[in-house]
N, C-alpha and C positions, 0 to 999 in steps of 0.2 A: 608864180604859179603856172602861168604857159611854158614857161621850161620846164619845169616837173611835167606839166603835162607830155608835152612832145617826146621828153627824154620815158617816159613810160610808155605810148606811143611803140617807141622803136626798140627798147627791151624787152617787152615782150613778146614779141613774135620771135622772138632770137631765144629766149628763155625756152618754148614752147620748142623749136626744133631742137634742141640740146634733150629735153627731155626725153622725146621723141626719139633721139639717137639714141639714147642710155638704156630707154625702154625696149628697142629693137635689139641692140647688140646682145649676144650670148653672155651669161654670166661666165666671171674668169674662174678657174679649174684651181683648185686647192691641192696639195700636195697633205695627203693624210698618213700619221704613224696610229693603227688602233697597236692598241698595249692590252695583252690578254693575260691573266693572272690567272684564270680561273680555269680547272680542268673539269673532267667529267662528274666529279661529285656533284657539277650544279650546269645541268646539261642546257637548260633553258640559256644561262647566262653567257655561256661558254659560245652556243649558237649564234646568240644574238650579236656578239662582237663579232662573227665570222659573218653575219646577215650586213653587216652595219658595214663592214669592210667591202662586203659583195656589188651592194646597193649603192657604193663611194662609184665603185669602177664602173659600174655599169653607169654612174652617169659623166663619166668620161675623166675620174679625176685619178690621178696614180694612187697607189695606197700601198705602205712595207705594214706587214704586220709581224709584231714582237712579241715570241710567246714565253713567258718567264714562270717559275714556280712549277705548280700542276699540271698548268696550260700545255708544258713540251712536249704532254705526252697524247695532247690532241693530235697529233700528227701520223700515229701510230694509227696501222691502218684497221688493226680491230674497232682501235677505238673510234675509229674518223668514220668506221662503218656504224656504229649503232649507236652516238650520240646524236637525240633529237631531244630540241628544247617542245616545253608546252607554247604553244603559241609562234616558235623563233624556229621553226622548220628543222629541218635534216644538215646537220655537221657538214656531212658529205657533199651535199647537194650544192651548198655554200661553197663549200671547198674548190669545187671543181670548176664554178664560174670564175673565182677571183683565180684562179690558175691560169684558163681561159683567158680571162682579161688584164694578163700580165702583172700580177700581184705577184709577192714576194716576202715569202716567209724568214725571220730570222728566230734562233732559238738561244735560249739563253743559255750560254756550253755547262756554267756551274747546275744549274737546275738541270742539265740533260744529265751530266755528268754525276749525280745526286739522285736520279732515277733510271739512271740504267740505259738511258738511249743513247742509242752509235748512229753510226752512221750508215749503218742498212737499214734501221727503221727511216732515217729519212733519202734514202738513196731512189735517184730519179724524181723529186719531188727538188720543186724551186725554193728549195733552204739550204740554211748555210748555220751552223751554231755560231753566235756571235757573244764578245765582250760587252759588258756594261757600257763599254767607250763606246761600242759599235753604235748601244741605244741613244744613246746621248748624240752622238751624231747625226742619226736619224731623225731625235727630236729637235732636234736645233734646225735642221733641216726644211722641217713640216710645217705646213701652216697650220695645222689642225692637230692635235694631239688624242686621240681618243681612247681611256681607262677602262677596261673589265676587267 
């Protein structure tokens, strides 16, 4: 029993700095793919992945985002202009910080190619149309995977 005792004793002042470090140290940075599916039919949701991605980087973690389906035609600057969710703020607004803080668009070429967007709709903007493989690489990639 006085070895239990002493050996608890001397673990836990040790336990207690350890914690101590764990608690102090900055949490580690995630590497996020949000996956957008959804275009402006449903402007709320469509936002809120573009807020959710915004709110990734600005707290310091990288984040690609992949727009497939309706979603490609988010990019489109009419539409990046006057999409605003209830509640999930302004498209645009979103857009322009995860720009700012080095985000990175990719579009999914069959779905751009399926609605008509080229490559002047996204010219000067940090996208690239990408293969299915591209997404798959990206998710594999990611520590975090996030669906709209």
């Amino acid at each position: 029993m006085k070895y239990l005792t002493a050996l608890l004793l001397v673990l836990l002042p040790l336990s207690a700095v350890v914690l101590a470090q764990n608690a102090a140290s900055p949490p580690e940075k995630a590497r996020f793919l949000v996956q957008v599916t959804t275009g402006q039919d449903n402007p709320t949701k469509a936002a809120l992945a573009f807020l959710v991605a915004r709110t990734a980087l600005e707290e310091g973690h990288p984040v690609d985002v992949f727009l497939g389906g309706d979603a490609v035609l988010l990019l489109k600057d009419d539409v990046l202009s006057s999409v605003t969710g209830l509640g999930t703020g302004k498209l645009a607004e979103h857009y322009k910080v995860i720009v700012d803080k080095g985000g990175r668009f990719y579009l999914s070429a069959n779905s751009s190619k399926a609605r008509a967007l080229t490559e002047a709709d996204i010219r000067g903007k940090p996208a690239e149309f990408a293969t299915a493989t591209v997404f798959v690489k990206l998710a594999s990639a990611a520590d975090k995977v996030l669906i709209y």
